[in-house]
C-alpha positions in Angstrom: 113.7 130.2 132.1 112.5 131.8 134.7 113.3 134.1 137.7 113.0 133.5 142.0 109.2 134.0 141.5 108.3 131.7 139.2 107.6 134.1 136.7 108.8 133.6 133.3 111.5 136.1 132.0 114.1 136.5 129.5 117.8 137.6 128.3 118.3 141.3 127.8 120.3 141.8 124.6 123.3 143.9 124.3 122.6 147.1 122.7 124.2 148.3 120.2 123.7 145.2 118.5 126.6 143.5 115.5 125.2 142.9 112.9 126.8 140.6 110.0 125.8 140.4 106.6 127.0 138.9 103.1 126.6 138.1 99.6 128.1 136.4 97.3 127.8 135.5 93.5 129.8 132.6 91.5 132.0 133.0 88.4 129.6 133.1 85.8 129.8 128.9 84.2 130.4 127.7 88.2 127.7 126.1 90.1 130.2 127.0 93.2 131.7 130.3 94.4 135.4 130.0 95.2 134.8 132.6 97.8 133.3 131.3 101.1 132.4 133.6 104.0 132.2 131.6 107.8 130.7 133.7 111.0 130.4 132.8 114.8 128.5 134.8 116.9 130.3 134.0 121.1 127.1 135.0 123.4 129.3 134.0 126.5 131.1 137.8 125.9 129.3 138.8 122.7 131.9 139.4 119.9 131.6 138.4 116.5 133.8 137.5 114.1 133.5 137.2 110.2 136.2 135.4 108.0 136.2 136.3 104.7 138.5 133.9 102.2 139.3 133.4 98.2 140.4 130.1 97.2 142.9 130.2 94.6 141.0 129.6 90.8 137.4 129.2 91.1 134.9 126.1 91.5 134.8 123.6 93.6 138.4 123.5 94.6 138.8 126.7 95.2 135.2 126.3 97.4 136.8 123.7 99.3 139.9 125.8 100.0 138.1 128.9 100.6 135.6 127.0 103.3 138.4 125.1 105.1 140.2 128.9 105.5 137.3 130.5 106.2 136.2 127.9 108.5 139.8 127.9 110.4 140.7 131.6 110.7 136.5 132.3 112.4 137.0 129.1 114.8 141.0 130.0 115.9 140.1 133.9 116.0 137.1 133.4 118.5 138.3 130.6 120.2 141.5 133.2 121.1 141.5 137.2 122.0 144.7 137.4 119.9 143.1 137.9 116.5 147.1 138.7 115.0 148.5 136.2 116.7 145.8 134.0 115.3 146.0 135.1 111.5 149.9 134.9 111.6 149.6 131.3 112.6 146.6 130.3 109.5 148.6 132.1 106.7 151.6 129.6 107.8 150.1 126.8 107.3 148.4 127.6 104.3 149.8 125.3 101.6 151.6 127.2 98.5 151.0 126.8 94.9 153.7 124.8 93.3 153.6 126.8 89.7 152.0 130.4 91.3 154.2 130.3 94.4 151.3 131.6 96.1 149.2 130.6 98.8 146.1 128.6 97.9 143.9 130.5 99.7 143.4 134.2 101.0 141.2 135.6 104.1 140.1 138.6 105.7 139.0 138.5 109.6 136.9 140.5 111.2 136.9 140.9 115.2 134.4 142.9 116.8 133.3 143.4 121.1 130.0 144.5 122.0 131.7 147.7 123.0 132.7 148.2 118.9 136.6 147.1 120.0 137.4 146.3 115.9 140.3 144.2 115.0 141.1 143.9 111.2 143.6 141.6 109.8 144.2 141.0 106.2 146.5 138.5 103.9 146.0 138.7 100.3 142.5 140.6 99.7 141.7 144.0 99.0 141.4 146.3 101.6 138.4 146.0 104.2 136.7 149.6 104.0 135.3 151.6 107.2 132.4 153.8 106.7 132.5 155.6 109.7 129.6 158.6 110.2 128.9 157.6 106.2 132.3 158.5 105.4 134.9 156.2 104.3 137.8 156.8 106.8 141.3 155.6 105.8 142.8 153.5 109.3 146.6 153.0 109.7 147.4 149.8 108.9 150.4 147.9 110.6 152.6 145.2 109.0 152.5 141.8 110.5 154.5 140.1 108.2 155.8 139.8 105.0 154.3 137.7 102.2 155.3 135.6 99.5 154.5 138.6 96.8 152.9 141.7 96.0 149.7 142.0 98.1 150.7 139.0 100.3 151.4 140.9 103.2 149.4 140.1 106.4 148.1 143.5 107.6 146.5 144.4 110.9 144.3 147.5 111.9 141.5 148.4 115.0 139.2 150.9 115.3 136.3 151.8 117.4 132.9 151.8 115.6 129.7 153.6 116.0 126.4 153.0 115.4 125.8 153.1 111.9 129.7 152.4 111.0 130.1 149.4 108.4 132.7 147.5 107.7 133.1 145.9 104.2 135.3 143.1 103.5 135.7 142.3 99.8 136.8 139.5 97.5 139.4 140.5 94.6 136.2 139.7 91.9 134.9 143.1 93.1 137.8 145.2 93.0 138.9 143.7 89.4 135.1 143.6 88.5 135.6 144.9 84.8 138.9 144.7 84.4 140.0 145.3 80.6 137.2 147.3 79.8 137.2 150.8 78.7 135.8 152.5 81.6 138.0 151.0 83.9 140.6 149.0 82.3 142.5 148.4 85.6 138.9 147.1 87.5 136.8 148.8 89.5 140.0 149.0 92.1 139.8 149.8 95.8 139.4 153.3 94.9 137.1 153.2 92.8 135.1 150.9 95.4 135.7 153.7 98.1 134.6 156.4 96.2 131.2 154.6 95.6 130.5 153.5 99.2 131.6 157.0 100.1 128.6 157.8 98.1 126.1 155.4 99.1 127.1 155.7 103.0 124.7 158.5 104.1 122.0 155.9 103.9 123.8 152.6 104.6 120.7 150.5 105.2 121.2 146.6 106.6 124.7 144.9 106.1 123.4 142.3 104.1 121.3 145.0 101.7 125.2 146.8 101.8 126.9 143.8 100.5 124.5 142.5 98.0 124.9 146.3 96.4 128.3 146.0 96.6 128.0 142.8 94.4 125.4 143.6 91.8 127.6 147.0 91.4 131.1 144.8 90.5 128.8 142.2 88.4 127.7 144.7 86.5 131.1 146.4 85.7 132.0 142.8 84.6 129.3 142.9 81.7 126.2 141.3 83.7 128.1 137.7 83.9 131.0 137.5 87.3 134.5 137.3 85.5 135.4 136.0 88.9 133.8 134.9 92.4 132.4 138.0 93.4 131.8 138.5 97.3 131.2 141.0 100.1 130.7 141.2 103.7 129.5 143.7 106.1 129.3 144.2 109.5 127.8 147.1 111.2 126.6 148.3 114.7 123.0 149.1 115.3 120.2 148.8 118.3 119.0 145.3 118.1 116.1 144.0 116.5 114.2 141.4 119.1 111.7 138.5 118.1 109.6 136.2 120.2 108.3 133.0 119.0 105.5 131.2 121.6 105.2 127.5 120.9 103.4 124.9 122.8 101.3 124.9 125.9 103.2 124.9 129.3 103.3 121.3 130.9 101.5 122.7 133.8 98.3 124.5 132.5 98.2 126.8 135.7 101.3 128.7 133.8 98.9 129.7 131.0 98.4 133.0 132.1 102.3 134.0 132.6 103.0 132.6 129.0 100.5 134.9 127.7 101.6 137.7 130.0 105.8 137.1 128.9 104.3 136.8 125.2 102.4 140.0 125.7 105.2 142.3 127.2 108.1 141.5 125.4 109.5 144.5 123.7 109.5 143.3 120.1 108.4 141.2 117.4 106.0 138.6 118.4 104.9 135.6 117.1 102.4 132.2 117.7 103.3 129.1 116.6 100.5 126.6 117.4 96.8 126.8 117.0 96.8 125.5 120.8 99.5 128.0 122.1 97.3 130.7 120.1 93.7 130.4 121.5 95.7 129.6 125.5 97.1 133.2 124.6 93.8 135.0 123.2 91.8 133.4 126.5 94.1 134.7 128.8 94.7 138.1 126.9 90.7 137.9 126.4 91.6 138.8 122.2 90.4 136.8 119.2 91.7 134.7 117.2 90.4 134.7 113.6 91.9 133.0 110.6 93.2 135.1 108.0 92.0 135.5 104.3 93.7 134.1 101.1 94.4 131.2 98.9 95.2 128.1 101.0 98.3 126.5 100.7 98.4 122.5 99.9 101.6 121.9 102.3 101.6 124.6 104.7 98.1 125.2 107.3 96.5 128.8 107.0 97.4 131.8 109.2 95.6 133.4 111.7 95.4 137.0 113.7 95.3 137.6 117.2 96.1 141.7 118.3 99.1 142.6 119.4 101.3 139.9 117.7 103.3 139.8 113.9 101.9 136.7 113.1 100.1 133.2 114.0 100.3 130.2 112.1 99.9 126.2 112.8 102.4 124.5 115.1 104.6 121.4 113.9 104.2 121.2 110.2 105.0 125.5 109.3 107.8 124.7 111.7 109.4 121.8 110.2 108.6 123.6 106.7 110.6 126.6 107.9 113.5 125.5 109.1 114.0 123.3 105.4 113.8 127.0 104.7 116.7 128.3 107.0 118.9 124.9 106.2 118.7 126.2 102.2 116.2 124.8 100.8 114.1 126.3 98.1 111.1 128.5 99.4 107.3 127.5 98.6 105.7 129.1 95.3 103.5 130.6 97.9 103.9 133.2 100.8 102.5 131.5 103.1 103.2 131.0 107.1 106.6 128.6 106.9 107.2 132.0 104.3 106.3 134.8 106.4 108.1 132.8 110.0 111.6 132.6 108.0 111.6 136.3 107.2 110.9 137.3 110.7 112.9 135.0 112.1 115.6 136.3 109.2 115.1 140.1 109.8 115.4 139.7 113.7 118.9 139.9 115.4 117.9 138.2 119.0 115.6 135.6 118.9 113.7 134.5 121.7 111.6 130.7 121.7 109.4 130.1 124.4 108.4 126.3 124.4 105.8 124.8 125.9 106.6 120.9 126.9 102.8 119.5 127.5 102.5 116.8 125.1 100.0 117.2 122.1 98.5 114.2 120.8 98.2 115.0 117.5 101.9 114.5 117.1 101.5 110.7 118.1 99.3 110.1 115.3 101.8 107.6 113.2 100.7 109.1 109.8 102.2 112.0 110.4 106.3 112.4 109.0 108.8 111.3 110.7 110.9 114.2 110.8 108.7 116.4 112.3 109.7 115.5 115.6 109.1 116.6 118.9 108.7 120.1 119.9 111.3 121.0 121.8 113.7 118.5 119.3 112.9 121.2 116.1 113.0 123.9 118.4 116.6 123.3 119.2 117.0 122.3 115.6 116.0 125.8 114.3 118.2 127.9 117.2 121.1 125.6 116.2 120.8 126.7 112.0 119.5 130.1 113.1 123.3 131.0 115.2 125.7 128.8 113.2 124.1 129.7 109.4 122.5 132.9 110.1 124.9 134.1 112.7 121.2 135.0 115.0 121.7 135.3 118.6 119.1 132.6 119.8 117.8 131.7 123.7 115.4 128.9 124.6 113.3 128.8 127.6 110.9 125.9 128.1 107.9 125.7 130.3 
């Protein structure tokens, strides 16, 4: 994008920043968890919201009831500003159990403004904790509606959080992690949960380093092996963490110099995607560009250094490589740049892709795969995986 002057410039983020993390581990002998945790980030008015849902048993039926919740209550709670109204209308539809009279699924959602407005609403899973000042604080909790049996009452609470509050929304597998055991042979309970994070809140660290803590802690109360899906999520305020990734060469070379200049000042992360797109930068910038040392990679082309940015790799091929990556697939053996891109792209909360649209003729060359694409097609591509999977707030601006 760019402003009245022609002069390339873009989105401020909102500060403090909500961050969402998870983790989750299947019932030990399941290839699928029966938990399933679904997040959408709104950048028209910046809330997030994080569902959280258990599918009755565990496998792939209970994945399948657990994703269509999860999927339901995030969609209906950010598509309204009524997050009660919102969960009242989910749990009634859920079907019930014919034998357990219960509903086949539970769900947590989580609500939150840039401002730290919290809603909480709950049906059927333990309850979510707030660390607030590294202290678990106990919110009153209002009654929406009844349930069909013990702990199937939908429950609704707010808060206002701070920078550095968490909140942690938990699966029953954690709070019955080691249940029938000698040290705890009623599970590792909500109190017992509390009592820990209580502990561990002085330093809370990321969400997502939170929730995978909270999930090694309840697998290993269950023996090393998950007597049940085991899940977490977090979400926590913080100032935002800001990446830039420079790709292409502008269609008109006379905006060389401004792409360097944007590329230079941006307050954050930086990085080159582009051999190209690096030396343009290091001309205008008057900086080197000098290949890195290390084992070469058979798949992925070797990095490079230019001062003042994270990191500089090849164009097309560590792009293509990296969003396999972001989509799930299983990393390379070796760190190399696809590697290094996804964990920047990963540890960033806003990220920022400035494409260039002049055409390179080394991606005409017919040899080359198919699904590499066009620039600006896998560009959109990765801003698309990196908001809906990864829950990133992601602008494009092409030049």
């Amino acid at each position: 994008m760019a402003d009245g002057t022609g002069a390339i410039s873009l989105a401020p983020v909102s500060d403090p920043f909500i961050e969402c993390g998870w983790h989750n581990l299947p019932k030990h002998g399941q290839r699928l968890a029966g938990d399933v945790v679904a997040i959408r980030r709104l950048p028209e008015d910046g809330r997030l919201v994080c569902a959280l849902s258990d599918g009755l048993g565990s496998g792939v039926k209970a994945n399948v009831l657990a994703a269509l919740t999860a999927t339901m209550a995030a969609r209906y709670a950010a598509a309204g500003r009524d997050v009660r109204t919102c969960a009242a209308v989910i749990r009634r539809t859920l079907p019930v159990c014919s034998v357990r009279g219960i509903s086949y699924a539970t769900f947590t959602i989580l609500d939150i403004d840039p401002d730290g407005s919290a809603r909480v609403v709950e049906y059927g899973n333990p309850a979510t904790a707030w660390l607030h000042h590294g202290r678990l604080v106990q919110p009153r909790r209002e009654l929406l509606e009844p349930g069909e049996g013990p702990g199937r009452e939908l429950r609704a609470w707010s808060c206002r959080l701070e920078r550095g509050d968490r909140l942690v929304a938990v699966s029953d597998g954690v709070t019955q992690a080691g249940m029938g055991g000698a040290r705890a042979p009623f599970g590792w309970g909500e109190a017992g949960l509390g009592a820990w994070l209580d502990a561990e809140g002085g330093d809370p660290g990321t969400p997502t380093a939170l929730a995978k803590a909270v999930v090694e802690q309840a697998c290993m109360r269950d023996g090393g092996a998950a007597r049940d899906d085991i899940t977490c999520a977090v979400v926590g305020l913080r100032a935002p963490r800001r990446l830039l990734v420079v790709t292409g060469a502008p269609y008109d070379d006379g905006r060389d110099g401004e792409v360097a200049f944007a590329a230079s000042e941006f307050p954050g992360r930086r990085a080159v995607c582009g051999g190209t797109t690096a030396a343009i930068i290091g001309r205008n910038l008057r900086r080197r560009v000098e290949p890195e040392d290390g084992p070469l990679d058979p798949e992925v082309p070797p990095t490079a250094r230019l001062g003042g940015f994270d990191l500089v790799t090849e164009g097309m091929i560590t792009l293509s490589r990296t969003l396999e990556m972001l989509r799930g697939g299983p990393p390379p053996a070796r760190r190399n740049g696809a590697v290094r891109l996804a964990e920047l792209l990963l540890e960033a909360d806003a990220i920022s892709f400035l494409v260039g649209t002049r055409i390179n003729d080394a991606h005409q060359d017919p040899t080359l795969p198919v699904e590499l694409g066009i620039r600006r097609t896998l560009v959109r591509q990765l801003a698309e995986v990196l908001r809906e999977r990864h829950a990133k707030a992601v602008e494009m601006a092409f030049v």
